[in-house]
Each structure stands twice: as C-alpha cells, then as structure tokens.
PyMOL CGO cylinders between C-alpha atoms (Angstrom):
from pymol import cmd
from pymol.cgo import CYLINDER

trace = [
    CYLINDER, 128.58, 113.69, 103.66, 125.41, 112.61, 103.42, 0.3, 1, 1, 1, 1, 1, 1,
    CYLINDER, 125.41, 112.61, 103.42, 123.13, 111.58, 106.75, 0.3, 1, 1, 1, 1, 1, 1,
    CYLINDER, 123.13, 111.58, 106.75, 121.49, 108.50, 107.42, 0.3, 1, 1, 1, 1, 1, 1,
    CYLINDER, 121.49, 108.50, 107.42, 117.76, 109.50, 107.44, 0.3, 1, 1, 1, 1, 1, 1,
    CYLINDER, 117.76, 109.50, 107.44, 116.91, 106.75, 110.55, 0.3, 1, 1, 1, 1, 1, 1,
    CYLINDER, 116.91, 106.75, 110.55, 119.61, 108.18, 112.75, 0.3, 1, 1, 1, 1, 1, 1,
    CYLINDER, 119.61, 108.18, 112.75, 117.93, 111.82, 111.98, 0.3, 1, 1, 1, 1, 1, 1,
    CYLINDER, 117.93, 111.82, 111.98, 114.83, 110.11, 112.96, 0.3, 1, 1, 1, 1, 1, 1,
    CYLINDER, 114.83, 110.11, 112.96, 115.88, 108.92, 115.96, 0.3, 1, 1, 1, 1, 1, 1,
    CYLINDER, 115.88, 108.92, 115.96, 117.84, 112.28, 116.85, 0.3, 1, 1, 1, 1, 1, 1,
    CYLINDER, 117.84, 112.28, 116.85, 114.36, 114.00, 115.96, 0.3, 1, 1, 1, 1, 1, 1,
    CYLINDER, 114.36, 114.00, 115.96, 112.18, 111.87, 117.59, 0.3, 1, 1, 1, 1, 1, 1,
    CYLINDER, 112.18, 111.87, 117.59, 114.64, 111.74, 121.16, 0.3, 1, 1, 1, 1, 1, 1,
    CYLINDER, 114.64, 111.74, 121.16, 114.24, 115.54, 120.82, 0.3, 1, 1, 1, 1, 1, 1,
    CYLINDER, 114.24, 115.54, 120.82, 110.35, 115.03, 121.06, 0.3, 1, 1, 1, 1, 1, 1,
    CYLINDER, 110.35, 115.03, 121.06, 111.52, 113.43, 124.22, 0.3, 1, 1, 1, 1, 1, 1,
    CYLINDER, 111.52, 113.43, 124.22, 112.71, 116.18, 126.04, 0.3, 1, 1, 1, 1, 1, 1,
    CYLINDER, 112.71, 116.18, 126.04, 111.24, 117.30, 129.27, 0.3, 1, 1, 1, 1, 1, 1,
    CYLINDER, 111.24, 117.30, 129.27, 111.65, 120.63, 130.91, 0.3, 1, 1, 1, 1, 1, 1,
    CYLINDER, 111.65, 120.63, 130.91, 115.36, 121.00, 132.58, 0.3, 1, 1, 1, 1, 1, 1,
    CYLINDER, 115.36, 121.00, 132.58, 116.38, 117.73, 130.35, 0.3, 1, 1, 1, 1, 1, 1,
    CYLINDER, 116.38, 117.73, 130.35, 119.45, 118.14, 128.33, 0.3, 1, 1, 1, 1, 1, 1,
    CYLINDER, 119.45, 118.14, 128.33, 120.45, 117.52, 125.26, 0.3, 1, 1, 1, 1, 1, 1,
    CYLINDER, 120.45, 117.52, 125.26, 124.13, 115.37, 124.97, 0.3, 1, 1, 1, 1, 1, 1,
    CYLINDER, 124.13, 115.37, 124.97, 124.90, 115.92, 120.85, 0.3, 1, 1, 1, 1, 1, 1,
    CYLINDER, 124.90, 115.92, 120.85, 129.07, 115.11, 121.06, 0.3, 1, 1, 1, 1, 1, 1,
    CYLINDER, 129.07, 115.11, 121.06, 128.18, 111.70, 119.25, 0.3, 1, 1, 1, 1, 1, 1,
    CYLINDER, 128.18, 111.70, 119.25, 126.14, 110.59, 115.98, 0.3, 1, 1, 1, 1, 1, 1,
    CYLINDER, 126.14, 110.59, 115.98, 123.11, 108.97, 118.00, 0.3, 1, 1, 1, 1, 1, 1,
    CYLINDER, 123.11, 108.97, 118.00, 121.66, 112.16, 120.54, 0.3, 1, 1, 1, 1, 1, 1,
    CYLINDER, 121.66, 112.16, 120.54, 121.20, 111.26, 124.41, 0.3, 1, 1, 1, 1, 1, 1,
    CYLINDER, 121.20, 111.26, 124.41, 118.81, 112.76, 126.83, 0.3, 1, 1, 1, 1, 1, 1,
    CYLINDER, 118.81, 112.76, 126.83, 120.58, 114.23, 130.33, 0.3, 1, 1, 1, 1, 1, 1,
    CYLINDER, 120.58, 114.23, 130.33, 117.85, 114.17, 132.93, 0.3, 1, 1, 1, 1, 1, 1,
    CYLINDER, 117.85, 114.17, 132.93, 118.61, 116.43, 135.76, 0.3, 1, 1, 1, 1, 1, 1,
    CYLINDER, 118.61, 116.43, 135.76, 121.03, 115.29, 138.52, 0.3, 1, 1, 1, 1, 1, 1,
    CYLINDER, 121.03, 115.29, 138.52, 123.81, 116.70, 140.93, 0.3, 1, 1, 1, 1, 1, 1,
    CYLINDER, 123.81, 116.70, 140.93, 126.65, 115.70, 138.65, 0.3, 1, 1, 1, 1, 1, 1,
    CYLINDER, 126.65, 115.70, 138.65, 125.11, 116.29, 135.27, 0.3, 1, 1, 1, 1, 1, 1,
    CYLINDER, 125.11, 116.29, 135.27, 127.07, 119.91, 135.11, 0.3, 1, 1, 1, 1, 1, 1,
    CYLINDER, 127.07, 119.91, 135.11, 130.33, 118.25, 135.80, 0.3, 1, 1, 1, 1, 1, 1,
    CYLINDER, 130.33, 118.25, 135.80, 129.58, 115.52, 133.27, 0.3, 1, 1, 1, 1, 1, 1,
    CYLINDER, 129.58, 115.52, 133.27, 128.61, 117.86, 130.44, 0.3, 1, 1, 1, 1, 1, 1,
    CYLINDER, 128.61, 117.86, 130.44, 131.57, 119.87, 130.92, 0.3, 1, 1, 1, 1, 1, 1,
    CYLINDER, 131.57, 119.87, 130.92, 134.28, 116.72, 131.00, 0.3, 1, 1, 1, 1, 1, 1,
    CYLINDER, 134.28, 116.72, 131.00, 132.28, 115.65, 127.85, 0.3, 1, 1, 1, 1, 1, 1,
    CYLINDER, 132.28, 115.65, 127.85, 132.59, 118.88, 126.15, 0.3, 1, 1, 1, 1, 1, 1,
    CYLINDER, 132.59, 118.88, 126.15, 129.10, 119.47, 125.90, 0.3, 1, 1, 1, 1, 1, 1,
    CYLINDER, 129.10, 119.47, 125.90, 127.70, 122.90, 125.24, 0.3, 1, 1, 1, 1, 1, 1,
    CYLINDER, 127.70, 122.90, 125.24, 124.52, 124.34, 124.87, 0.3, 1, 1, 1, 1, 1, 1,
    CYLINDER, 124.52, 124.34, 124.87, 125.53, 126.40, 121.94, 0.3, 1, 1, 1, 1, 1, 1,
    CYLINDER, 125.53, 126.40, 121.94, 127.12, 123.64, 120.61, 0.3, 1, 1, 1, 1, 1, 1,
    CYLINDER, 127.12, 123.64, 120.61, 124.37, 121.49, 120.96, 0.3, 1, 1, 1, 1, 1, 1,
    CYLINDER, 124.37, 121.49, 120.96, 122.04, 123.62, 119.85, 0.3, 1, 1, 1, 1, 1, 1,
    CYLINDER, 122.04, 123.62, 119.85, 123.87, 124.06, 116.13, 0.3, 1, 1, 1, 1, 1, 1,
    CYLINDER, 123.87, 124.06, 116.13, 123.91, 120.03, 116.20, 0.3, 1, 1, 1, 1, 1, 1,
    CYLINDER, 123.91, 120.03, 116.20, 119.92, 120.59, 117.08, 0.3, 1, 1, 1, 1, 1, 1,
    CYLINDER, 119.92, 120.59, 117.08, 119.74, 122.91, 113.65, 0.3, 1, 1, 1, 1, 1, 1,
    CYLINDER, 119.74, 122.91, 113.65, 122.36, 120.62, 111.38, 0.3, 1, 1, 1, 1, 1, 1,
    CYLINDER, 122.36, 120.62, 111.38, 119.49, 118.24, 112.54, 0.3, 1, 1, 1, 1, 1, 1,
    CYLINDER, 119.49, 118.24, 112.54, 116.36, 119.68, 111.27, 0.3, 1, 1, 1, 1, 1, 1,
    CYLINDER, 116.36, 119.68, 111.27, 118.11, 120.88, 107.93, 0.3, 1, 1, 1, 1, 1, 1,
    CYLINDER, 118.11, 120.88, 107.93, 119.39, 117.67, 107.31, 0.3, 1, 1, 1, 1, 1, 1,
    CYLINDER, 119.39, 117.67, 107.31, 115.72, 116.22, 107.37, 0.3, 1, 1, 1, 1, 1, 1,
    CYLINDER, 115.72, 116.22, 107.37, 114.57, 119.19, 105.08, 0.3, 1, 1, 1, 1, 1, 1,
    CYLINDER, 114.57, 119.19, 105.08, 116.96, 117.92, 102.84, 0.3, 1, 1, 1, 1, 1, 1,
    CYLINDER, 116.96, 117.92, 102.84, 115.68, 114.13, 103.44, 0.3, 1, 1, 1, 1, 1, 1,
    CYLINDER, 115.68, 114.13, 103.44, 112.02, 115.27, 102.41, 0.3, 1, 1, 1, 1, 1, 1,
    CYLINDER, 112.02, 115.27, 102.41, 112.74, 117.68, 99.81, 0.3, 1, 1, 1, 1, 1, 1,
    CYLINDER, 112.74, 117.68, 99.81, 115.16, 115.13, 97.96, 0.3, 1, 1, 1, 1, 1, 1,
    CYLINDER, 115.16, 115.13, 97.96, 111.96, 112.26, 98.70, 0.3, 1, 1, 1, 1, 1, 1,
    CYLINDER, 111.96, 112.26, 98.70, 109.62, 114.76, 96.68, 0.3, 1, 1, 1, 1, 1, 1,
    CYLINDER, 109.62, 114.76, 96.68, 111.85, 115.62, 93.94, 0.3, 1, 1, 1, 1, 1, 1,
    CYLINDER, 111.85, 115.62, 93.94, 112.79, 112.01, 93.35, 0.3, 1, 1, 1, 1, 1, 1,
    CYLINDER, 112.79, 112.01, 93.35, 108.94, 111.28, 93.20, 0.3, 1, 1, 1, 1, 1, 1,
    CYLINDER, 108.94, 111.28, 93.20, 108.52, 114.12, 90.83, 0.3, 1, 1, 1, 1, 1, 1,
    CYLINDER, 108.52, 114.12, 90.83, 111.24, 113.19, 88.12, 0.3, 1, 1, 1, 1, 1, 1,
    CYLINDER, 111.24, 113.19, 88.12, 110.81, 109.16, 88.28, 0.3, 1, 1, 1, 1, 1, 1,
    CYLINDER, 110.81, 109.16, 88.28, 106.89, 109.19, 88.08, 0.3, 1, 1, 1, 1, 1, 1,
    CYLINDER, 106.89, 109.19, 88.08, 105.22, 105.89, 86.22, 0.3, 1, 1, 1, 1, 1, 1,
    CYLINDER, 105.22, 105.89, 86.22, 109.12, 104.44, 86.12, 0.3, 1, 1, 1, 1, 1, 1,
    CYLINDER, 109.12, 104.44, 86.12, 110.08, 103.40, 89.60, 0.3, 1, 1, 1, 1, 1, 1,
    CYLINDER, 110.08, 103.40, 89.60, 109.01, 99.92, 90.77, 0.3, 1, 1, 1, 1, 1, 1,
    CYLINDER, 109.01, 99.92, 90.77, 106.01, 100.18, 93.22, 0.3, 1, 1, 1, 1, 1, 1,
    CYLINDER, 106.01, 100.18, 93.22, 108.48, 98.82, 95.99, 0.3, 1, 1, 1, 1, 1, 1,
    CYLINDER, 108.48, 98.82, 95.99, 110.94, 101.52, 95.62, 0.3, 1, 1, 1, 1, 1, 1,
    CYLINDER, 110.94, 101.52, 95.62, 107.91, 104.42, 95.55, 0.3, 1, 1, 1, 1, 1, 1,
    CYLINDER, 107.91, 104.42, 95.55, 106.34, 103.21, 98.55, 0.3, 1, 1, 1, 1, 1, 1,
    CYLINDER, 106.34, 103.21, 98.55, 109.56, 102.86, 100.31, 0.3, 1, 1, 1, 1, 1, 1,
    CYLINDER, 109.56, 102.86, 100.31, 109.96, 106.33, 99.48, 0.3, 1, 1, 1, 1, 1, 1,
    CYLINDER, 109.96, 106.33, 99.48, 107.33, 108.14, 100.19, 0.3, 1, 1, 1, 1, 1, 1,
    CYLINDER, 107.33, 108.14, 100.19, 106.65, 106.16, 103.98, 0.3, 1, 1, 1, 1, 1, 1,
    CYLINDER, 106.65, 106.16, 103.98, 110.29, 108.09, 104.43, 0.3, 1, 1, 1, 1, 1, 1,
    CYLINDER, 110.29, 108.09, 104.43, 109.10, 111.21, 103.60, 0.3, 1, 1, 1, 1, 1, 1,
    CYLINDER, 109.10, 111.21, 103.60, 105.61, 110.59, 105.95, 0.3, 1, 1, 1, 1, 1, 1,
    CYLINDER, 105.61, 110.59, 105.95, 107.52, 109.40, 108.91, 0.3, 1, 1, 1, 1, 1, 1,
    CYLINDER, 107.52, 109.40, 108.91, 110.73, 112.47, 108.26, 0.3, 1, 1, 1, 1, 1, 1,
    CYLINDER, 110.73, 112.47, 108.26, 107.70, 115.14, 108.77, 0.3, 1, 1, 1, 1, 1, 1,
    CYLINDER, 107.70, 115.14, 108.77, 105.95, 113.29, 111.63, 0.3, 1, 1, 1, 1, 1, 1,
    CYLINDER, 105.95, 113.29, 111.63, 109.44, 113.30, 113.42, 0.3, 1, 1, 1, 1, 1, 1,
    CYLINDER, 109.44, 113.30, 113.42, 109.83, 116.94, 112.85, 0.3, 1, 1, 1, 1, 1, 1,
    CYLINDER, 109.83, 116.94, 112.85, 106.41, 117.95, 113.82, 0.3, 1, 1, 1, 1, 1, 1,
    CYLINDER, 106.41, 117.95, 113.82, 107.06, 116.09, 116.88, 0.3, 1, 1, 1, 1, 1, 1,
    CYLINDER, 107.06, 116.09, 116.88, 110.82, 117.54, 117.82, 0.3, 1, 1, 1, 1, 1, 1,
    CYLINDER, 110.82, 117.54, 117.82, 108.39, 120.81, 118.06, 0.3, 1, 1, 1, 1, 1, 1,
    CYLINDER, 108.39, 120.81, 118.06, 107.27, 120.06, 121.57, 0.3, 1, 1, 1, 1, 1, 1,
    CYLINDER, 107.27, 120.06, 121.57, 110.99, 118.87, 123.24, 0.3, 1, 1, 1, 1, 1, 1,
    CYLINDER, 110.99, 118.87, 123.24, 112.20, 121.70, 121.78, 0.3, 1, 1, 1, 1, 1, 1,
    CYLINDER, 112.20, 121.70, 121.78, 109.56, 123.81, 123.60, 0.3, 1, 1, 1, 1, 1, 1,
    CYLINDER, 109.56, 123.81, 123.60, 110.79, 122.17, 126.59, 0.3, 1, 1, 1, 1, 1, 1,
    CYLINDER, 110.79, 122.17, 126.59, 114.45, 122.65, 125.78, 0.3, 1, 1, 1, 1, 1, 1,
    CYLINDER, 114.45, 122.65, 125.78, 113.64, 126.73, 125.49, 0.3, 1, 1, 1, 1, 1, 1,
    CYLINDER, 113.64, 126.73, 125.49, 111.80, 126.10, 129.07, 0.3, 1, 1, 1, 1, 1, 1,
    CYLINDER, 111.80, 126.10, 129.07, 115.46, 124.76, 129.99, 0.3, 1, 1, 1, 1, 1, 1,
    CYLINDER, 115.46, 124.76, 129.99, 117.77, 127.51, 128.56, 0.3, 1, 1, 1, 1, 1, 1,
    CYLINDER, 117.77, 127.51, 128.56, 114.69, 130.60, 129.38, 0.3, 1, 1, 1, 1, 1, 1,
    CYLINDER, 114.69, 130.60, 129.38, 117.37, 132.39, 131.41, 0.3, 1, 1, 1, 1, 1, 1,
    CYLINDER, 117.37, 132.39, 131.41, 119.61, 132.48, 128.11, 0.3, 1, 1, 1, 1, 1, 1,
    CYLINDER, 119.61, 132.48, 128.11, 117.96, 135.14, 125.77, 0.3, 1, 1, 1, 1, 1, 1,
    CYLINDER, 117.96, 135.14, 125.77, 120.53, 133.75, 122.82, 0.3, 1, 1, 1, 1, 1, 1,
    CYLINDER, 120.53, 133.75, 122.82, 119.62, 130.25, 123.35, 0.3, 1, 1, 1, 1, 1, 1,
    CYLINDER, 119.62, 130.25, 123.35, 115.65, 130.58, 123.94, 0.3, 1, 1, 1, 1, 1, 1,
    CYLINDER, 115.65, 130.58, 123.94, 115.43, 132.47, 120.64, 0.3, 1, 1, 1, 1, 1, 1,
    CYLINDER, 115.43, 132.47, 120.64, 117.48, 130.09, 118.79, 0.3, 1, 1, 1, 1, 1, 1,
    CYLINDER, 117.48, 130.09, 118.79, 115.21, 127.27, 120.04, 0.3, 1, 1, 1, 1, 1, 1,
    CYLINDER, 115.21, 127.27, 120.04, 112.22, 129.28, 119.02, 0.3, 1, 1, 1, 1, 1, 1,
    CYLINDER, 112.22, 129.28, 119.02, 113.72, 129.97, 115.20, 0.3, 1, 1, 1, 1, 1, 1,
    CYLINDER, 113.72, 129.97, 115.20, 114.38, 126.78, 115.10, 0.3, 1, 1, 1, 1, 1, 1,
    CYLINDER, 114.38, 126.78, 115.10, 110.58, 125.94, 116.16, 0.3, 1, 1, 1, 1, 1, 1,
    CYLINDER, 110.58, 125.94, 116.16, 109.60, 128.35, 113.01, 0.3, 1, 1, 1, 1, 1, 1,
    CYLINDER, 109.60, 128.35, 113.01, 111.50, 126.96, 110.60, 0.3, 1, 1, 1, 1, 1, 1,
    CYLINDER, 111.50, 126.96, 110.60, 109.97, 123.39, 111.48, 0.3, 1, 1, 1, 1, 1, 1,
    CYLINDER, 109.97, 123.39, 111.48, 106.16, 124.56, 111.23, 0.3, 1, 1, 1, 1, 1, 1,
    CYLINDER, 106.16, 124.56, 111.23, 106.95, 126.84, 108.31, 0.3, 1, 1, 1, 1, 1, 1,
    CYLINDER, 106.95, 126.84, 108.31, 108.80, 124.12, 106.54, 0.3, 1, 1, 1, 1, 1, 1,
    CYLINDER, 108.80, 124.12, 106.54, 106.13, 121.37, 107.39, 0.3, 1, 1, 1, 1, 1, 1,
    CYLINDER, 106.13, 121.37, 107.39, 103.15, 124.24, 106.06, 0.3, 1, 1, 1, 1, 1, 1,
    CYLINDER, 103.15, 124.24, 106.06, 105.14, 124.54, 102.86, 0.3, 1, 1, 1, 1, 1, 1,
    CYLINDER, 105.14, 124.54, 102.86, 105.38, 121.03, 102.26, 0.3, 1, 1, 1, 1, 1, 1,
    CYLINDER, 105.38, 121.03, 102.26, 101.91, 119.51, 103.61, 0.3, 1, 1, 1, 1, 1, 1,
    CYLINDER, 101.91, 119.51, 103.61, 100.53, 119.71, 99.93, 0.3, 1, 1, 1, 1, 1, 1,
    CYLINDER, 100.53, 119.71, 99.93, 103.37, 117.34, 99.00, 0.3, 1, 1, 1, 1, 1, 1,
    CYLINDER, 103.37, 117.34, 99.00, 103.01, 114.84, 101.73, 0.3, 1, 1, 1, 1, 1, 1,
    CYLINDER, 103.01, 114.84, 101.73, 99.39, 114.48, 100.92, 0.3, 1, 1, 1, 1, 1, 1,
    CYLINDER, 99.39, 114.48, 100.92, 100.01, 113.62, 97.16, 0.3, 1, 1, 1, 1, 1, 1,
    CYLINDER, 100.01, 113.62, 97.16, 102.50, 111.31, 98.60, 0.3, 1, 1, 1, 1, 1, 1,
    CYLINDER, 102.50, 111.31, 98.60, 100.62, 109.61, 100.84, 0.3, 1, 1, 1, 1, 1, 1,
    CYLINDER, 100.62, 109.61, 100.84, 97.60, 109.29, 98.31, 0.3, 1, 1, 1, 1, 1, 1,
    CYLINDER, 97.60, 109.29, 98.31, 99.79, 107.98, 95.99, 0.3, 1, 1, 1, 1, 1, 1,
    CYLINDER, 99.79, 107.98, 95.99, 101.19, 105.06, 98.29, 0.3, 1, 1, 1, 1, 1, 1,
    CYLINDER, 101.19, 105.06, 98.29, 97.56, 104.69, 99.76, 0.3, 1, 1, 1, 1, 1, 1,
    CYLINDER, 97.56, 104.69, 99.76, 94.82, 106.09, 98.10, 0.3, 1, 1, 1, 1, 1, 1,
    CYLINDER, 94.82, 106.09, 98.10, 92.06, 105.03, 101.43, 0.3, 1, 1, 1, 1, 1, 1,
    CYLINDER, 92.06, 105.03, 101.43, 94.88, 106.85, 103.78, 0.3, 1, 1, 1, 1, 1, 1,
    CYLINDER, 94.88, 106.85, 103.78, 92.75, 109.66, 105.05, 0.3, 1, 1, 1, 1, 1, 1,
    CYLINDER, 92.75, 109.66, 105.05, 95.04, 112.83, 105.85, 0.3, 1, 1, 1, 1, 1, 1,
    CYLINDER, 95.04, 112.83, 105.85, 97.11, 113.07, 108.73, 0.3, 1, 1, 1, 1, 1, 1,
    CYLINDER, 97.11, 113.07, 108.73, 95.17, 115.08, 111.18, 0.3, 1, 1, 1, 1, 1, 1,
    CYLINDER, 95.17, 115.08, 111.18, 98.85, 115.56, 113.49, 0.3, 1, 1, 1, 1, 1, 1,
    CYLINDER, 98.85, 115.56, 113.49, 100.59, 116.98, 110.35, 0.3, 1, 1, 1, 1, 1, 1,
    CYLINDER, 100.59, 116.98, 110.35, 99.93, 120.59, 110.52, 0.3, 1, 1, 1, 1, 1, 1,
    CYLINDER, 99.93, 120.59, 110.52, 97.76, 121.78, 107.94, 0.3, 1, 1, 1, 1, 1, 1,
    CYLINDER, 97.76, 121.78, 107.94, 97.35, 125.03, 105.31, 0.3, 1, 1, 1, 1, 1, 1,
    CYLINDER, 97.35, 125.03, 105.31, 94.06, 125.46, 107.82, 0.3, 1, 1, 1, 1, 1, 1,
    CYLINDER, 94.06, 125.46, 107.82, 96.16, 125.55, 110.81, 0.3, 1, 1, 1, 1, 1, 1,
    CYLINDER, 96.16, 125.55, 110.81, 97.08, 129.02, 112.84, 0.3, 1, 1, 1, 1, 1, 1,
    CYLINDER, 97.08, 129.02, 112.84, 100.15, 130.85, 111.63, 0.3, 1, 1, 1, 1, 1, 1,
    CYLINDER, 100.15, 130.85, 111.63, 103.56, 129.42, 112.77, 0.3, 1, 1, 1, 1, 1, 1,
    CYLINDER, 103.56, 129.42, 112.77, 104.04, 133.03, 114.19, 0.3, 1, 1, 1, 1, 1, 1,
    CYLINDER, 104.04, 133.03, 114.19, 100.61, 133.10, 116.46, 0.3, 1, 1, 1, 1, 1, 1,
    CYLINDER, 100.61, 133.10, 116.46, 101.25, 133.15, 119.83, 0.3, 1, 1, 1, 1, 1, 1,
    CYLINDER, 101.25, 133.15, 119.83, 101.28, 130.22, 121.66, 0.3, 1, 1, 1, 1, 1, 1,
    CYLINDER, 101.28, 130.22, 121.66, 98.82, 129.94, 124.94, 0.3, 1, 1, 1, 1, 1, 1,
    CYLINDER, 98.82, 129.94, 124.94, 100.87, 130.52, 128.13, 0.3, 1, 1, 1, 1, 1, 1,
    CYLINDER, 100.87, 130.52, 128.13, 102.60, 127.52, 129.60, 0.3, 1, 1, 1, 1, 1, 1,
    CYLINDER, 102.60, 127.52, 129.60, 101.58, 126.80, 132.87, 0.3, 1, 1, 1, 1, 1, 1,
    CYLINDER, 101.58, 126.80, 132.87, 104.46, 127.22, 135.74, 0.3, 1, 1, 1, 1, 1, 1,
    CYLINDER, 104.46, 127.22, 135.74, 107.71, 125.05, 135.52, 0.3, 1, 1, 1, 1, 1, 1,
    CYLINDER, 107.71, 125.05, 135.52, 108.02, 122.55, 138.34, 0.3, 1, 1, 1, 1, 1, 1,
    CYLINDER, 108.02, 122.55, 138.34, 111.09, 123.11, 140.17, 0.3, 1, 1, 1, 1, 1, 1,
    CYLINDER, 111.09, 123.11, 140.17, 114.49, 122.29, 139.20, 0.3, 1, 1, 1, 1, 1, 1,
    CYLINDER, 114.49, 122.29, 139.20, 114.95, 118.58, 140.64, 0.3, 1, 1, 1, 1, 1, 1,
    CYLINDER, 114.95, 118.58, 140.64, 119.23, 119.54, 140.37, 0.3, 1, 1, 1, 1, 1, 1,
    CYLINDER, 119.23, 119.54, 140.37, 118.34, 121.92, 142.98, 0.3, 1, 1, 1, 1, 1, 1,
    CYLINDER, 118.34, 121.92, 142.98, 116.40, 120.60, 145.68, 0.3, 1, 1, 1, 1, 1, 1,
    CYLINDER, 116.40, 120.60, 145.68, 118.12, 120.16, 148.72, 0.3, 1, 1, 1, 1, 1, 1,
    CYLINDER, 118.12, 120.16, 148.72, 118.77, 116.45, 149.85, 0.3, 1, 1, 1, 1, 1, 1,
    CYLINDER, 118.77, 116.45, 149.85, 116.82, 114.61, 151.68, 0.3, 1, 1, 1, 1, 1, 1,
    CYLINDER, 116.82, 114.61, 151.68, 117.58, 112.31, 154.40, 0.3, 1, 1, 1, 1, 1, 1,
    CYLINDER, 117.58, 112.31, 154.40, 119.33, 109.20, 153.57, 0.3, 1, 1, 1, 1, 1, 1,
    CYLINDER, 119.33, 109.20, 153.57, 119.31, 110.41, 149.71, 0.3, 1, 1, 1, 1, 1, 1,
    CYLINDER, 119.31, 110.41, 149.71, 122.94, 110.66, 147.88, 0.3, 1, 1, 1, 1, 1, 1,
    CYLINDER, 122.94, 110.66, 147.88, 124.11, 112.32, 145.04, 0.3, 1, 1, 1, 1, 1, 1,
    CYLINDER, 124.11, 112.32, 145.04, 125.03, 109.60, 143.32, 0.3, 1, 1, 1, 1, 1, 1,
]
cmd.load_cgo(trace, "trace")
C-alpha cells in the first residue's frame, strides 16, 4: 500500500518537533508528540505504545519518503519535454519539500536518542536512522538541484539542504550541552497536581 506523501510530511516534520524526554505516540496514521507528565507511562502502556515499536514506525517513515523522492526523480527522468508544466512543477515542489522534511526529522530525532540514551538498542537505532537520512539526502542533493532549477531557474540553492561540501554524515557531532532535568520527575510542588 502505497503512503500518502503529506501525511509522511507531517509525520516527518512532527518528528522535527521533538524535544528532549518528548515521546513519540505512532499506534495511528497521523504521529502525536507525548510531552512529559506523571501519567504519560500509564497512558503509553494502555495505548500499546512502545519504543521499539515506535521506533520501526519512525524507520517505515523515512523509507517511505525515500521512496516518495526517488519515485519524484525517476518520473522526472522518463517523462522529460512530455509532462504539462503543471504536473512537473507539482512534482518536483514534492520532492523539495519530502527532503526539507527529512533534513529536518534529523534534529527531533537527536532529541528522541537524548530520550531513550539509557537504551543502548534504541539510541543506536535513532542514530542509524540519523545516517541513513544525511547519507540519503548527500546522495540525492545533485537531483534536487536539477529539480529545483528546472521548476525555477532564479531559485538559488537551498543553503539548509545538506550539501556534497558538507562534513561527512559519520563526523562527529560537537557535544550536546547537559539535558535539563526530567520534568516527569520532579517532585510536586505545593498546590500542583498530577493531573
């Protein structure tokens, strides 16, 4: 079955959203964003949630938008000088805004591997998936740019996308600076209730 490429958008670009100790609810089509509270444990569990779980919906995610922008180039390739202008530009604004959603699922899923850094399995799934984004968007950057040229030839490149020029995928990052406390933790405070 084939995905709908706004609702991988929107998945991609809520992932963007993520803060540290956020988490990710992936049970239905359309992702949601937990933010930290008392009952949000309870509530994941009576909703069947899972972090490995969500984490393969995370993955499914991303591939499915490789897919997206690697069906938008072909399709450019084999229907050049036939396709109405309409349909071209329609397709390659997709493709533009796919790889500007994945670039940008890179930093909530930084924060998601802040989350889940006590869970060695989970932190370096996070981070593969982090590689296979930059990797993919390095491969295809060449692509994109004809694309874009082709749909607007005064479009200068995007400077966000990362480039051929840009460090490795596998460089290490700089080190984050320290996590803020867990907010789930904190002990109340008077007058304050868990719900």
């Amino acid at each position: 079955m084939e995905e709908d490429p706004v609702r991988i958008m929107n998945n991609l670009r809520l992932i963007a959203l993520l803060s540290p100790f956020d988490k990710l609810l992936t049970n239905n089509d359309r992702f949601d964003i937990h933010a930290p509270s008392r009952l949000r444990e309870l509530y994941r569990t009576w909703q069947g949630e899972s972090r490995s779980n969500n984490i393969i919906r995370v993955r499914q995610t991303v591939h499915s938008a490789f897919l997206h922008i690697n069906k938008s180039v072909d399709a450019f390739r084999c229907s050049e000088g036939s396709p109405t202008a309409h349909h071209m530009h329609r397709t390659a604004m997709q493709h533009v805004r796919m790889c500007h959603s994945l670039s940008s699922a890179c930093t909530g899923l930084k924060n998601l591997g802040k989350t889940y850094k006590e869970d060695a399995t989970i932190s370096s799934q996070i981070e593969n998936c982090i590689v296979d984004v930059r990797d993919f968007l390095v491969l295809i950057h060449p692509e994109t740019e004809k694309l874009k040229r082709m749909v607007s030839p005064e479009h200068p490149p995007l400077t966000s996308q990362i480039t051929p020029a840009s460090p490795p995928p596998y460089a290490p990052d700089p080190p984050d600076p320290p996590d803020p406390p867990d907010p789930a933790t904190r002990p109340l405070q008077s007058g304050e209730s868990i719900f």
